[in-house]
C-alpha positions as CSV (number, residue, x, y, z in Angstrom):
1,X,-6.5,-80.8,-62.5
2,X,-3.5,-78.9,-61.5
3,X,-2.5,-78.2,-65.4
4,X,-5.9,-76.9,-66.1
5,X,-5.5,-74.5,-63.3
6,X,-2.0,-73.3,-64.5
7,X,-3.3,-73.0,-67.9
8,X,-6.2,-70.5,-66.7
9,X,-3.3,-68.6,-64.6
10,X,-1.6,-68.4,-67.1
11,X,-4.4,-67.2,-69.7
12,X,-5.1,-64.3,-67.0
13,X,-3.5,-61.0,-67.6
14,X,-1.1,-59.3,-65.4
15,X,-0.7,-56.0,-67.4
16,X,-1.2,-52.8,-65.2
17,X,-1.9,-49.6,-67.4
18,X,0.2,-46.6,-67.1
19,X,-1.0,-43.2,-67.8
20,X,2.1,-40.5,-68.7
21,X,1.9,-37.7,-66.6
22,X,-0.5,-35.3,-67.6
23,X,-2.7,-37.6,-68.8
24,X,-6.5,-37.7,-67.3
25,X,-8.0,-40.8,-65.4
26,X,-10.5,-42.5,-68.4
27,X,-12.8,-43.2,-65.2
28,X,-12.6,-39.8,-63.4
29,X,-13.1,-38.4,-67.1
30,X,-16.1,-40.4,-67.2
31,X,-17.3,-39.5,-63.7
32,X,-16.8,-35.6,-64.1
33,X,-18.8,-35.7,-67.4
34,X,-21.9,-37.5,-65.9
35,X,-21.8,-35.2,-62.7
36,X,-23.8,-31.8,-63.3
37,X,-21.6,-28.8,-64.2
38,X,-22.0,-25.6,-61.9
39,X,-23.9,-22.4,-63.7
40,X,-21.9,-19.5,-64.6
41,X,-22.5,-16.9,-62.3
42,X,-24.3,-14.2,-64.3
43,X,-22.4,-12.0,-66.0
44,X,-23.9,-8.6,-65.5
45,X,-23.3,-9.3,-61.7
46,X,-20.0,-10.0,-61.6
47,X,-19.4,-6.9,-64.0
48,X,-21.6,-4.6,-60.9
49,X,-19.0,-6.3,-58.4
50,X,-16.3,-4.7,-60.4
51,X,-18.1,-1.8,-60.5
52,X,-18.1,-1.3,-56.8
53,X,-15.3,-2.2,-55.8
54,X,-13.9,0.6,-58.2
55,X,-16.2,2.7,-56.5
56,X,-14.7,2.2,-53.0
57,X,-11.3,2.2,-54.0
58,X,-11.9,6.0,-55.5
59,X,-14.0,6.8,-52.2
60,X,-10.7,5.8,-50.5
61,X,-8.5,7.3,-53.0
62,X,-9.9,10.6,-52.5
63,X,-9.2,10.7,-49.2
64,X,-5.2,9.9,-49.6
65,X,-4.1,13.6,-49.9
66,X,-5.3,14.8,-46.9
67,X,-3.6,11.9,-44.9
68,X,0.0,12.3,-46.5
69,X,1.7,13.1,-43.5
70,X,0.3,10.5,-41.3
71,X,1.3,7.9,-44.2
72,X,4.6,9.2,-44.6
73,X,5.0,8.6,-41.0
74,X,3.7,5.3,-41.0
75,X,6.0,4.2,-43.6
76,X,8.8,5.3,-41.9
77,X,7.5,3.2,-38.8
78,X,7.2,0.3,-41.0
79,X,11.1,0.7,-42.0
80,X,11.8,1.2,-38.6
81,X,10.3,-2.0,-37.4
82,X,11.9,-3.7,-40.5
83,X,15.1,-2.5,-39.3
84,X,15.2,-4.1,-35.8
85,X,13.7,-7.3,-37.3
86,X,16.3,-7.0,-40.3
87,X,14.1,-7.5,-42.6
88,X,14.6,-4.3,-44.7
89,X,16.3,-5.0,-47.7
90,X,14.3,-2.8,-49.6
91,X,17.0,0.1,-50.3
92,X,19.7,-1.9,-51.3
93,X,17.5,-3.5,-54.0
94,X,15.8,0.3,-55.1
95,X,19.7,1.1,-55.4
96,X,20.7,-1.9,-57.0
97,X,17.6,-2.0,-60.1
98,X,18.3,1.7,-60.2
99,X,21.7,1.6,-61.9
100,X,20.3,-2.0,-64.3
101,X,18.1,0.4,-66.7
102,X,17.0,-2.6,-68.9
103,X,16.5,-4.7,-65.4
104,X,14.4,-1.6,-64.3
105,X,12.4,-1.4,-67.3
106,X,11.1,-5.0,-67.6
107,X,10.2,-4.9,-63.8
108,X,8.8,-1.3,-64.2
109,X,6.1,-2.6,-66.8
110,X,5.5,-6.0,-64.9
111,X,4.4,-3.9,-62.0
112,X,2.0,-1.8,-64.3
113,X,0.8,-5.0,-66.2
114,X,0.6,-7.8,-64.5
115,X,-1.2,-7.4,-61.7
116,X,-4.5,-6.3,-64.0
117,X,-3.7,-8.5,-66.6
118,X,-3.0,-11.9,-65.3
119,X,-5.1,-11.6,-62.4
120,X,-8.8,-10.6,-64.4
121,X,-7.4,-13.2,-67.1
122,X,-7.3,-16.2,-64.6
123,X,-10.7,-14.7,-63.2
124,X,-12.1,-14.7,-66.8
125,X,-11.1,-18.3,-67.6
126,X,-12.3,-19.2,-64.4
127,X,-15.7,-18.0,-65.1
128,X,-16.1,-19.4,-68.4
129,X,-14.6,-23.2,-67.3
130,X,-14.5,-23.7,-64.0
131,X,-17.9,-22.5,-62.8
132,X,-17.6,-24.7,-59.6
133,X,-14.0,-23.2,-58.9
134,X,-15.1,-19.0,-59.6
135,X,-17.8,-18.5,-57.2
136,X,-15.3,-19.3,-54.0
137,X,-12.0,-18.1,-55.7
138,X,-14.3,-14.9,-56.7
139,X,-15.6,-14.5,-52.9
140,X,-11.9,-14.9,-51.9
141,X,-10.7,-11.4,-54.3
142,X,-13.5,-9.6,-53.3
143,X,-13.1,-10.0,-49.2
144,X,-9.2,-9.5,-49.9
145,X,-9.7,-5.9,-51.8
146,X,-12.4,-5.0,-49.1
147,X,-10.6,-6.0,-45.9
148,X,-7.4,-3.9,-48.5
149,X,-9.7,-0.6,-48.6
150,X,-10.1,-0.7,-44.7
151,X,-6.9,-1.1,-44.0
152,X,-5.7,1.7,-46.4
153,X,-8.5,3.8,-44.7
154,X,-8.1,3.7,-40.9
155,X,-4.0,2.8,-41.1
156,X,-2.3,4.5,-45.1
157,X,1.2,3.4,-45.6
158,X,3.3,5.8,-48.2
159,X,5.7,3.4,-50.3
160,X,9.8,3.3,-50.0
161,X,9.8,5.0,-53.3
162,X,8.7,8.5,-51.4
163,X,11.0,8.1,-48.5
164,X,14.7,9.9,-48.8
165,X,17.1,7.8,-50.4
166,X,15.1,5.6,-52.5
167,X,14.6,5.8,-56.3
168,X,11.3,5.7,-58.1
169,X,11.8,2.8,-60.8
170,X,9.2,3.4,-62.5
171,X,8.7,6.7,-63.1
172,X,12.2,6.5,-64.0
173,X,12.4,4.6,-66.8
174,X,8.7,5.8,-67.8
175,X,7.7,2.8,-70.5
176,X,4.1,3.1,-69.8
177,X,1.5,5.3,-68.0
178,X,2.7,6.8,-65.1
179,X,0.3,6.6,-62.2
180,X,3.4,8.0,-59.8
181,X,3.7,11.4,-61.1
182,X,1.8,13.7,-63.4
183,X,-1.9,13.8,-64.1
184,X,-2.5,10.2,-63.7
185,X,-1.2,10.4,-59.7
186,X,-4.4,11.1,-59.3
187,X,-6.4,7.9,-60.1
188,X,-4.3,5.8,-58.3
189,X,-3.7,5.5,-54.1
190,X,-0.2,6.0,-53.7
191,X,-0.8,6.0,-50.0
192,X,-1.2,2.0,-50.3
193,X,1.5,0.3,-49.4
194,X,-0.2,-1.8,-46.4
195,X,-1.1,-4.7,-47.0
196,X,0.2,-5.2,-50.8
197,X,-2.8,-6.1,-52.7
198,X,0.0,-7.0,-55.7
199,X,0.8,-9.7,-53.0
200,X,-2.3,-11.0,-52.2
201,X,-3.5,-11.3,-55.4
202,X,-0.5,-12.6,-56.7
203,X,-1.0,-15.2,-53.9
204,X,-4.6,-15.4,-55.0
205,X,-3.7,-16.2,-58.4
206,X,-1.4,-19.0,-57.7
207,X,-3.8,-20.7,-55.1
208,X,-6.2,-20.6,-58.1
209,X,-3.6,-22.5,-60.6
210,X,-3.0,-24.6,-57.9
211,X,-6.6,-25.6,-57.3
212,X,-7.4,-25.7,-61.4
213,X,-4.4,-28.2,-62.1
214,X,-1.7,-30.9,-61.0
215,X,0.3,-30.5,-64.0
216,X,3.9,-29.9,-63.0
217,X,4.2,-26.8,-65.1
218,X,1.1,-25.1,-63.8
219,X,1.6,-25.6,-60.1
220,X,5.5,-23.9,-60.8
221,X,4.1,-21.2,-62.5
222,X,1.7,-21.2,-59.6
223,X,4.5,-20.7,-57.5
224,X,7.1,-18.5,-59.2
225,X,4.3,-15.7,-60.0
226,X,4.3,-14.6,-56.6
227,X,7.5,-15.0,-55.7
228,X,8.1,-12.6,-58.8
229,X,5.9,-10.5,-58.1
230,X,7.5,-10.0,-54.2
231,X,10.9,-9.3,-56.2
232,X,9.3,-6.7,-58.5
233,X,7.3,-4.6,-56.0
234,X,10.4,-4.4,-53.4
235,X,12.8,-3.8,-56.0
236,X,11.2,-1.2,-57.3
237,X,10.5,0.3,-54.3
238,X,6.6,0.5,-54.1
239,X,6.3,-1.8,-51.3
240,X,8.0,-3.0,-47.9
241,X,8.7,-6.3,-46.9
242,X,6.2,-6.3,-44.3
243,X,3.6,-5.1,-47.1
244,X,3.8,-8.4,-48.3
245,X,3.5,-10.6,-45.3
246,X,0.4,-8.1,-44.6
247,X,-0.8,-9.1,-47.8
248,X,-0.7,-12.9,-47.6
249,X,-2.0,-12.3,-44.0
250,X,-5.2,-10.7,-45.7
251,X,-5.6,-13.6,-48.1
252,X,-5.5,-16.2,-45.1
253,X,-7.5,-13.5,-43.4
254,X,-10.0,-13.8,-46.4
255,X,-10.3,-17.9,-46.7
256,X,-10.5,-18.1,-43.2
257,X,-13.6,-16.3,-42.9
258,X,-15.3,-17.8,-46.3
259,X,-14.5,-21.3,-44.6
260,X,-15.7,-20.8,-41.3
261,X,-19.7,-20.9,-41.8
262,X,-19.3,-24.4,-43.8
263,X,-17.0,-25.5,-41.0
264,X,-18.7,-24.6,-38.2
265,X,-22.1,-26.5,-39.9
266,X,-19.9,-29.4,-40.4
267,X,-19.0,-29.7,-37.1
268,X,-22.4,-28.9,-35.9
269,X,-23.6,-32.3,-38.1
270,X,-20.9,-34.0,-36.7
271,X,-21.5,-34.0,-33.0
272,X,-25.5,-34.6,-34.3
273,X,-25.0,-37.6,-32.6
274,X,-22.7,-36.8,-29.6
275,X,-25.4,-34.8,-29.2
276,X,-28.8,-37.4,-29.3
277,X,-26.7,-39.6,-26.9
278,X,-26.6,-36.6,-24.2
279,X,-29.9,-35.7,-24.7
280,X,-31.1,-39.7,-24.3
281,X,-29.2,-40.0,-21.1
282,X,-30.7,-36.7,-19.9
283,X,-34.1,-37.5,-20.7
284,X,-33.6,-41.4,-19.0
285,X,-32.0,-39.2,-15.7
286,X,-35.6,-37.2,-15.8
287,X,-37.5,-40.5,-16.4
288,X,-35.8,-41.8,-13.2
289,X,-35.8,-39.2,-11.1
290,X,-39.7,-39.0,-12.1
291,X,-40.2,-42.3,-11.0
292,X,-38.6,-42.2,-7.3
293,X,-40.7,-38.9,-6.7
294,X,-44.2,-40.6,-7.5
295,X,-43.1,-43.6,-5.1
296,X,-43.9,-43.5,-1.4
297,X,-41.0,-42.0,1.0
298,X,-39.3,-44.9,3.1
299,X,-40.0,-44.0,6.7
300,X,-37.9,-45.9,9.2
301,X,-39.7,-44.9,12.1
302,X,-43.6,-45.3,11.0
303,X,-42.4,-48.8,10.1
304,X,-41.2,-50.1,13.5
305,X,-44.1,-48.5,14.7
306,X,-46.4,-50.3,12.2
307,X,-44.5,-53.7,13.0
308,X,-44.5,-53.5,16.7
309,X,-48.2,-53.6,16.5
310,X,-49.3,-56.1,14.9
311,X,-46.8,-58.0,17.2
312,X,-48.7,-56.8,19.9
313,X,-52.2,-58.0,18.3
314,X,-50.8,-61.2,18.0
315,X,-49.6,-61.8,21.3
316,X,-53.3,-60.8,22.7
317,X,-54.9,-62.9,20.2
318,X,-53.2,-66.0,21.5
319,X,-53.7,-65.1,24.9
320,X,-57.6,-64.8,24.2
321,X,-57.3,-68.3,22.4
């Protein structure tokens, strides 16, 4: 008995597969491919989204000439905070790149490039594959730029680069278009510094490639892009410090409020039942307190009364018998 058991034992197999890293799950594989895909969002909308936005960023950007003094001032408010927090190390970087031409250069067209580039690429990408990932990640961009645009409206913030004593990178080494100087000045908000919308979606962009993939090479580009990014816009002196904590502020800012209508309806379903328990034990208090009112009051005194007669009878009834 015992050797035919060892002999099924032994026929059993023990092998555990291994996938390499990288490799997709054959059962999750199977599992996403018979689940239904999300529908692109249409096209034409998303291209009227773009629209708009651009819209309110001119709306806004018109208005940054008449407010140059007030954002100068800011700015130098922001370096003054900086200072007693020690946390402005933007000068000594604007004077460093300065003198590193070919430094300057590279940075100087990653600022210009980058930000458009990457960002709408990820965003196309995510249209076309991840359907279920675009409309949320989309919804995130579009609440950053718009809380942006307020912020640039009711508080502007002039850049390091147009303080005394800084350097404007970019303008000096030229390689592309300048939107600092020139006729171009004028289609861009150089009164933008707060919050750094380079940041946020910087930030944006690596949450995204965070969220799309767990493939060691995506999640560290996913993390070096914005830490890039922070180097490139201090460096070359087109943002503070604090620009860029304001900017990762306005992308929790933005998640935050896209999460708290599902979370608030999650909770809501689960106290559903916290809920049917209180309203059972209120509606069984109501019963009860029903049920004493509609029975008759306990009255001490009418009941001696009532007793002490009937003694009474008694006693005259069995002195009649």
């Amino acid at each position: 008995m015992f050797s035919a058991r060892e002999a099924k034992i032994d026929g059993l197999s023990v092998a555990i597969p291994i996938r390499r890293e990288g490799e997709r799950d054959p059962a999750r594989a199977r599992l996403a491919a018979s689940s239904p895909r999300a529908a692109r969002a249409r096209w034409w909308v998303e291209l009227l989204t773009v629209a708009w936005l651009a819209w309110v960023y001119d709306a806004v950007t018109n208005l940054a000439h008449l407010r140059l003094h007030t954002a100068l001032a800011n700015a130098r408010g922001v370096l003054h905070v900086e200072g007693v927090l020690h946390l402005d190390p933007e000068l000594a970087l604007d004077r460093w790149l300065a003198h590193h031409h070919t430094l300057g250069a590279v940075l100087s067209a990653y600022y210009d490039n980058a930000h458009w580039v990457f960002t709408l690429a990820l965003l196309g990408w995510l249209w076309w594959r991840r359907a279920d990932l675009y409309r949320p990640l989309r919804n995130t961009l579009v609440l950053v730029n718009l809380i942006g645009f307020i912020v640039f409206w009711r508080y502007p913030v002039a850049p390091p680069r147009m303080l005394a004593g800084f350097t404007d990178v970019i303008s000096s080494n030229a390689v592309g278009p300048d939107f600092h100087g020139g006729a171009l000045a004028g289609h861009a908000n150089e009164l933008a510094a707060m919050p750094s919308l380079h940041m946020a979606w910087a930030a944006w962009c690596g949450l995204a490639l965070w969220r799309v993939s767990t493939r060691r090479w995506v999640r560290v580009l996913a993390l070096s892009y914005p830490c890039a990014t922070a180097f490139a816009v201090v460096a070359t002196g087109n943002h503070f410090v604090l620009d860029l904590l304001a900017g990762l502020a306005t992308l929790a800012l933005a998640l935050l409020v896209l999460a708290a209508p599902a979370a608030v309806r999650a909770a809501w379903l689960r106290s559903a039942a916290a809920r049917r328990r209180w309203l059972g034990r209120l509606d069984h208090r109501r019963r009860q307190l029903g049920e004493r009112a509609a029975a008759p009051a306990y009255r001490p005194g009418l009941s001696a009364t009532r007793g002490a007669t009937s003694a009474l009878g008694a006693e005259v009834e069995s002195v009649g018998d």
